[in-house]
C-alpha positions, 0 to 999 in steps of 0.5 A: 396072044396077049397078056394081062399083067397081074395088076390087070387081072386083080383089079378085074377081081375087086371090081366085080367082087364089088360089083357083087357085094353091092348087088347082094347087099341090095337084093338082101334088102329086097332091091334089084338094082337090075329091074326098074321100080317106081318112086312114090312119096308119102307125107307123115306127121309121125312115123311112128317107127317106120326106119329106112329099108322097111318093106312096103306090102299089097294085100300081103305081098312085098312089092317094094320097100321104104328107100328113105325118110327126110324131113320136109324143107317147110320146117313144119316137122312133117316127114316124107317116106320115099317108096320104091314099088316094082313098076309091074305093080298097079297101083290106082293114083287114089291109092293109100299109102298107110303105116301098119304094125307088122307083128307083135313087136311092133315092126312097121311097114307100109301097106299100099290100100288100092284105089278105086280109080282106072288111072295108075299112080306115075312115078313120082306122085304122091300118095295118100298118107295113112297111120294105123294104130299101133297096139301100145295105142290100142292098149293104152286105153285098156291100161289107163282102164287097168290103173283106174280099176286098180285104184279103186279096188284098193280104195275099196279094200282099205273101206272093207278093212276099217269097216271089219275093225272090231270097233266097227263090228258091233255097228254093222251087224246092228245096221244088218239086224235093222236091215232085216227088220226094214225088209220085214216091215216092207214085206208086212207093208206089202202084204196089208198093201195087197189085201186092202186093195183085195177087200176094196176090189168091188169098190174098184170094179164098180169105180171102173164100171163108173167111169167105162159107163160115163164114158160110153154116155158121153159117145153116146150123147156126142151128137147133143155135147156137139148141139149144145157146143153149138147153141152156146156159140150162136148164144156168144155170137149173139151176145157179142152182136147185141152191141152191149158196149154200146148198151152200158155206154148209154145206161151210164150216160142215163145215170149221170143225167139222173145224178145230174138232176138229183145233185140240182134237187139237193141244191134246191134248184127247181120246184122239186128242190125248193119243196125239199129244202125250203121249208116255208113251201113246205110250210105254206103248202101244208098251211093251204092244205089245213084251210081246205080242210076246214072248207070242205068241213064247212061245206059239208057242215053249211051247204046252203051258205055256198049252194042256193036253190031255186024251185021256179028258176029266176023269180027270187032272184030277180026280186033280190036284184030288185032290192 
C-alpha cells in the first residue's frame, strides 16, 4: 500500500481549497467557471456608472454579467463593455445592449432589448450600444424648473413687501378705490352700450331686412347682371375692333394739315392770306364794292341811260347808224 507523505497530502489540501475559493468567489459573482457563456461588446460614449461585475438582465432576468470595461485603442475617449451571457440564451444579432438604473440609488446594469431578427448574435459581436437616463438626468430639468420658480417667487415677495411699505399704502388703495371706479364706468358704458343697441334694434332689423332684401334681387336678377356683363363685353370687343387707334392717328394727321394751312394764311400766303393781311386788298375791294354801289344806284335812278327800247325793232337804229 502506498503512502503519501505529508507534503503530498497538504499540497492536495491547498490545491483544492484554492480551486474552491476560486470557484465560490466566480459564482458570488454570478460566474460559472464550470458552463460556457458567450462574449459580447459594447461601445459607449459614457458608462455612466456601469463598474465591472455589474449584471446583465433580459426581460427581468440575469443572464449574465459585465466581465470588463476598457478604453477603446482609437483614443477617441469611447469605452467597450465585455459581456458575458449564458450561451443557452437567444440573443437576435440586431439586439440592444442599454445601460439602465437598476434602483433608486442609482445601480447600473445592462439590459439586453431583443431584436426582431431569426439570426442570433455569435460569440463575439458586437451589439447595439444604448443609454438610458439616469433619474439625476430626468430630475435635473425639474431642479433647474424648482430654482427657477424659487427665484421668482422670492423676487415676487420682495415687490409685495416694498409695495405693503406705509408709504406706498396710501397709493395702492387709492389705485384700488380707481379701480372700482373704472370698473363702474365699464359697467355704466356697457349698460348705455346695451340699451343704445336696444332702442336702435328696428333700425338694425330693417338694416338687415335691407340688405337679405338686396341680396335676394341681385339672385333673382342674376340672369340680367350676366346679360349686361355680357353686352358690356361685346361693347369692349367692339370697341376694341373699331380701330380707334387707327381713327385718332388720322384726326390728328387732319389737324396738323388744318394748322399747316391756318399757319400759310397767317403768313399771308394765298388769296385768303393776302386778304387778311394785305390791307390795299381789303382796301380795293371794298373801293369796287362802293362803286357798285353807286352803279346799281344809278341804274335804278337812270334805267333808260343803260337800256334802250324799241317799239318796231331795228328801224331807230338804222337810222342812227345812218347818222
Amino acid at each position: 500500500m502506498t503512502k503519501f507523505s505529508n507534503e503530498i497530502k497538504v499540497g492536495v489540501v491547498v490545491t483544492v481549497a484554492i480551486a474552491a475559493l476560486l470557484w465560490g468567489i466566480n459564482y458570488l459573482k454570478g460566474r460559472d467557471i464550470f458552463s460556457s457563456d458567450n462574449e459580447y461588446y459594447a461601445i459607449y460614449e459614457n458608462v455612466n456608472g456601469l463598474v465591472a461585475s455589474n449584471g446583465v438582465i433580459l426581460k427581468g432576468f440575469k443572464v449574465g454579467q459585465v466581465k470588463k470595461l476598457e478604453f477603446l485603442e482609437d483614443r477617441s475617449g469611447r469605452m467597450v463593455a465585455e459581456l458575458t451571457v449564458k450561451s443557452d440564451v437567444f440573443v437576435p444579432s440586431n439586439s440592444l445592449a442599454r445601460i439602465i438604473s437598476s434602483d433608486l440609488f442609482g445601480s447600473r446594469v445592462i439590459e439586453i432589448i431583443m431584436g426582431d431578427s431569426p439570426e442570433p448574435a455569435k460569440d463575439g459581436d458586437t451589439l447595439i450600444a444604448d443609454m438610458q437616463p439616469t433619474l439625476s438626468d430626468q430630475i435635473m430639468p425639474v431642479k433647474d424648473k424648482a430654482e427657477s420658480l424659487i427665484v421668482s417667487i422670492d423676487s415676487l415677495s420682495i415687490a409685495i413687501r416694498d409695495l405693503l411699505k406705509p408709504e406706498n399704502r396710501k397709493n395702492l388703495s387709492e389705485a384700488i378705490v380707481n379701480f372700482h371706479k373704472t370698473m363702474s364706468n365699464l359697467e355704466s358704458a356697457s349698460m348705455g352700450m346695451n340699451n343704445m343697441v336696444t332702442a336702435e334694434q328696428s333700425k338694425l332689423n330693417k338694416i338687415l331686412s335691407n340688405v337679405e332684401s338686396i341680396s335676394a334681387n341681385l339672385k333673382n336678377n342674376n340672369e340680367e347682371i350676366e346679360n349686361i356683363l355680357k353686352n358690356f363685353s361685346q361693347i369692349s370687343d367692339t370697341l376694341a375692333k373699331a380701330q380707334i387707334a387707327s381713327t385718332v392717328s388720322n384726326a390728328n394727321k387732319t389737324l396738323a394739315e388744318a394748322a399747316a394751312v391756318i399757319a400759310k394764311i397767317n403768313k399771308g400766303e394765298g388769296s385768303l392770306g393776302m386778304l387778311l393781311n394785305n390791307d390795299s386788298l381789303y382796301n380795293n375791294l371794298n373801293s369796287s364794292a362802293a362803286n357798285l354801289d353807286r352803279l346799281l344806284i344809278d341804274l335804278k335812278t337812270n334805267p333808260k341811260r343803260y337800256v334802250t327800247i324799241s317799239v318796231f325793232g331795228g328801224g331807230k337804229s338804222k337810222q342812227k347808224s345812218g347818222k
